[in-house]
N, C-alpha and C positions, 0 to 999 in steps of 0.2 A: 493207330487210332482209326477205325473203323467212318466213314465217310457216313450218317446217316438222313441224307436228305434225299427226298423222294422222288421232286421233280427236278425238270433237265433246269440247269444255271444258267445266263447268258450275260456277258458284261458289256454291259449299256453305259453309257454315259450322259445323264437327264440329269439338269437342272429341275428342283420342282420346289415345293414348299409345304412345311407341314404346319400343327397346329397342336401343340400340346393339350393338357388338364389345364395348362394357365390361361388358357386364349390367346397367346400368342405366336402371332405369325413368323415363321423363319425360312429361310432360303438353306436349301440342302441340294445336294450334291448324290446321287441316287446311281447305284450300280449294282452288278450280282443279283439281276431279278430270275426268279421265277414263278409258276402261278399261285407258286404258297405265301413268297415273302418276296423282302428285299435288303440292299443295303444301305445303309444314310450316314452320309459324311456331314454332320452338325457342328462345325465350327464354332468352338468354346463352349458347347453344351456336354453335359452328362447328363442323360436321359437315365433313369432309375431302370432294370428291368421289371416290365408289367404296367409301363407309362402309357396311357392309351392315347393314339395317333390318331390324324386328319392328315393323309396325303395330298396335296394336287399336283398330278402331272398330266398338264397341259390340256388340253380338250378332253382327258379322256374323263375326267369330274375327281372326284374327292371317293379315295380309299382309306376304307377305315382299319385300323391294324393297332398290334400292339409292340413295344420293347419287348424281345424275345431274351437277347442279351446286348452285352457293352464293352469294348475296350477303347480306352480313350474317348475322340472323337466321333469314334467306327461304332455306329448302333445297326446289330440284325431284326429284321424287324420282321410277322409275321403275321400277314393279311386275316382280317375276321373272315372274311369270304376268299375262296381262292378264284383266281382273276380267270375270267373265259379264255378261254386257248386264243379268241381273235382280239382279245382285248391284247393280250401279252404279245399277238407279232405284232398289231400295231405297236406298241410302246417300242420295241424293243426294234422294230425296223424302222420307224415312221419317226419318230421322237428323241431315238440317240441320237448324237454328234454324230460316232460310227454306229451304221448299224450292224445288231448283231446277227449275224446268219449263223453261226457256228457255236455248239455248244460249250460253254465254258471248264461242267462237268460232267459227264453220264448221269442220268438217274440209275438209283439202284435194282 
């Protein structure tokens, strides 16, 4: 199976919180970003694919995105606007637990 993602991956580890179609606030667990998308660990949810999201992680404000797809808990999620290169080191060096310096996969 052929790897078809475009930009570079990196695994972060952010807490943040999203915001469904219901208005309801939830605390997620956020890794595997790059400037396209992300990953969300939603504990007890299944998110539909095409569910459209309110991110917040942390100072950098609220990303808007949608359910790309779903297994389990594990939603791939990918951003309406793809995030600014300086937005995405800060998250990704400034905001993980570890941060990321090293890419998790090649871009194609």
């Amino acid at each position: 199976m052929q790897d078809r993602r475009r930009a570079a991956r990196y695994g972060v580890q952010i807490q943040g919180l999203i915001r469904g179609e219901d208005g309801v606030e939830r605390a997620v667990a956020i890794s595997n970003l790059s400037v396209e998308g992300c990953r969300l660990n939603v504990p007890g949810r299944h998110l539909a694919a095409g569910t459209m999201l309110t991110i917040g992680v942390g100072p950098v404000g609220l990303l808007h995105a949608h359910v790309a797809w779903r297994v389990g808990a594990v939603h791939g999620v990918s951003f309406d606007q793809p995030l600014h290169p300086a937005v995405l080191d800060h998250i990704r060096l400034f905001l993980s637990t570890e941060p990321a310096v090293i890419e998790e996969r090649r871009s194609a």
